[in-house]
C-alpha positions in Angstrom: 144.5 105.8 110.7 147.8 107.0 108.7 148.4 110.6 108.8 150.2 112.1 106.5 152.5 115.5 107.0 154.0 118.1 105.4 156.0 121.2 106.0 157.4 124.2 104.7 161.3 124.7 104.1 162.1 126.4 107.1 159.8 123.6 109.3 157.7 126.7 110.9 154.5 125.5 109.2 153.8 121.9 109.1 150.8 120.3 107.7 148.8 116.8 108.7 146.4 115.3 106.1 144.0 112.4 108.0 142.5 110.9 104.9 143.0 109.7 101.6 145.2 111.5 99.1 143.5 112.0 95.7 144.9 112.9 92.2 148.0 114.8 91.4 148.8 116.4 88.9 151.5 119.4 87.1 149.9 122.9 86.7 151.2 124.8 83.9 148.7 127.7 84.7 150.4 131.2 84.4 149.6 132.0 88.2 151.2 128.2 89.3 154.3 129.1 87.4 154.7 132.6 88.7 153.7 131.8 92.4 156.7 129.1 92.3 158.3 130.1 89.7 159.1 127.0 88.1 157.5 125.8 84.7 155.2 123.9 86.7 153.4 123.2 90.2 153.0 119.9 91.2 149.9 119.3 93.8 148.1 116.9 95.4 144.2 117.0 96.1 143.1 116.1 99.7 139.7 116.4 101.5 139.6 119.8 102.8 137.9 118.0 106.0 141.0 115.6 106.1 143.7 118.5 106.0 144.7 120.7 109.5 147.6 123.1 109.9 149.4 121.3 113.1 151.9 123.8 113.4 152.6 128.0 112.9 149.1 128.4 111.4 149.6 132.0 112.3 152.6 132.4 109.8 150.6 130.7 106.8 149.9 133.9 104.2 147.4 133.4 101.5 147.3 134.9 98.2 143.5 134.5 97.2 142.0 135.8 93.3 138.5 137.1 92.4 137.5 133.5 91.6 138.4 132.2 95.0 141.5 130.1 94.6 144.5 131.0 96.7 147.5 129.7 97.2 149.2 129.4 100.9 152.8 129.9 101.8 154.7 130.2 104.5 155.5 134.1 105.7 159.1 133.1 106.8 160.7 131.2 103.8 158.0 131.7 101.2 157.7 127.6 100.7 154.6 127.6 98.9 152.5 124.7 100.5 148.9 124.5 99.5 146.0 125.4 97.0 142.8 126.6 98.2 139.4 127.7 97.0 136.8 129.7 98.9 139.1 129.7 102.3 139.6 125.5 102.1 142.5 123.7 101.4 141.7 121.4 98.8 145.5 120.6 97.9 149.1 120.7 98.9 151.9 120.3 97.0 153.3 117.2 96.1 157.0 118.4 97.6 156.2 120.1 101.0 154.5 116.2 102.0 157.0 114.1 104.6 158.7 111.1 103.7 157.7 108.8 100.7 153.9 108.9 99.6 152.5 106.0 97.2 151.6 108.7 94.2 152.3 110.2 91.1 151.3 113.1 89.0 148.6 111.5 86.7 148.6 114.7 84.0 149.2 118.4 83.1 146.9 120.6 83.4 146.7 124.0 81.7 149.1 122.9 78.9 147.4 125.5 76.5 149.6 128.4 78.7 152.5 126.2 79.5 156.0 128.1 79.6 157.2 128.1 75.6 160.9 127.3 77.2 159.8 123.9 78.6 158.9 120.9 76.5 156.9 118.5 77.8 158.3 115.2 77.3 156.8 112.2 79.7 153.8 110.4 78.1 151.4 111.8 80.7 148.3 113.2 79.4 147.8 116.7 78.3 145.1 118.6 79.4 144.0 122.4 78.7 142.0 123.0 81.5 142.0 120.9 85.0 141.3 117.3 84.0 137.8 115.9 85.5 137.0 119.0 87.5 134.5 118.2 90.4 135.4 114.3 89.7 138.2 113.9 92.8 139.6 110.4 92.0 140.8 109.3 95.6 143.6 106.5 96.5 142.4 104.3 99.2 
């Protein structure tokens, strides 16, 4: 079995991921932007039953909304590292994950309150809300 790891900037947090990767893709969502501050987040689904924290579990914070998504950084260095919903992991982000990984963002997501500053301008599809929600497309 390949595991896959991540970790946070400052290496107190690190991640393993036992399964499959599934799709990625850039968030544009007003929250995303603001918890990284960037004009996008770029994340990665996994399995929430293929994801552990391997390492400083203690010093992972999360910042969870009414709806039950939260995002999970590390207390030290503030690398953001993972999404969650309803206490799972259900995503990290693409740039926390160790070494080279076979994927690529497949869209953006949440175009409709994307920052006016950035243009997009790859070819990827655009997508208003979070393309084929509930339909995880998973590399093997």
């Amino acid at each position: 079995m390949t595991i896959i790891s991540g970790r946070c900037l400052c290496g107190v947090v690190r991640y393993e991921i036992s399964g499959p990767l599934g799709s990625a893709d850039h968030c544009h969502c007003s929250m995303c932007r603001r918890q990284h501050g960037a004009a996008f987040s770029t994340y990665v689904d996994v399995r929430p039953e293929d994801f552990r924290w391997s390492d400083g579990k203690s010093q992972v914070k999360v910042y969870e909304v009414d709806s039950g998504a939260g995002w999970c950084f590390c207390r030290v260095c503030g690398s953001s590292l993972a999404g969650s919903e309803n206490g799972e992991i259900t995503s990290v982000t693409l740039g926390t994950l160790h070494g080279e990984v076979d994927i690529k963002p497949a869209c953006h997501i949440f175009v409709g309150s994307k920052a006016s500053w950035y243009p997009i301008t790859d070819d990827l599809p655009q997508h208003n809300e979070r393309a084929g929600a509930g339909k995880q497309q998973w590399q093997d």
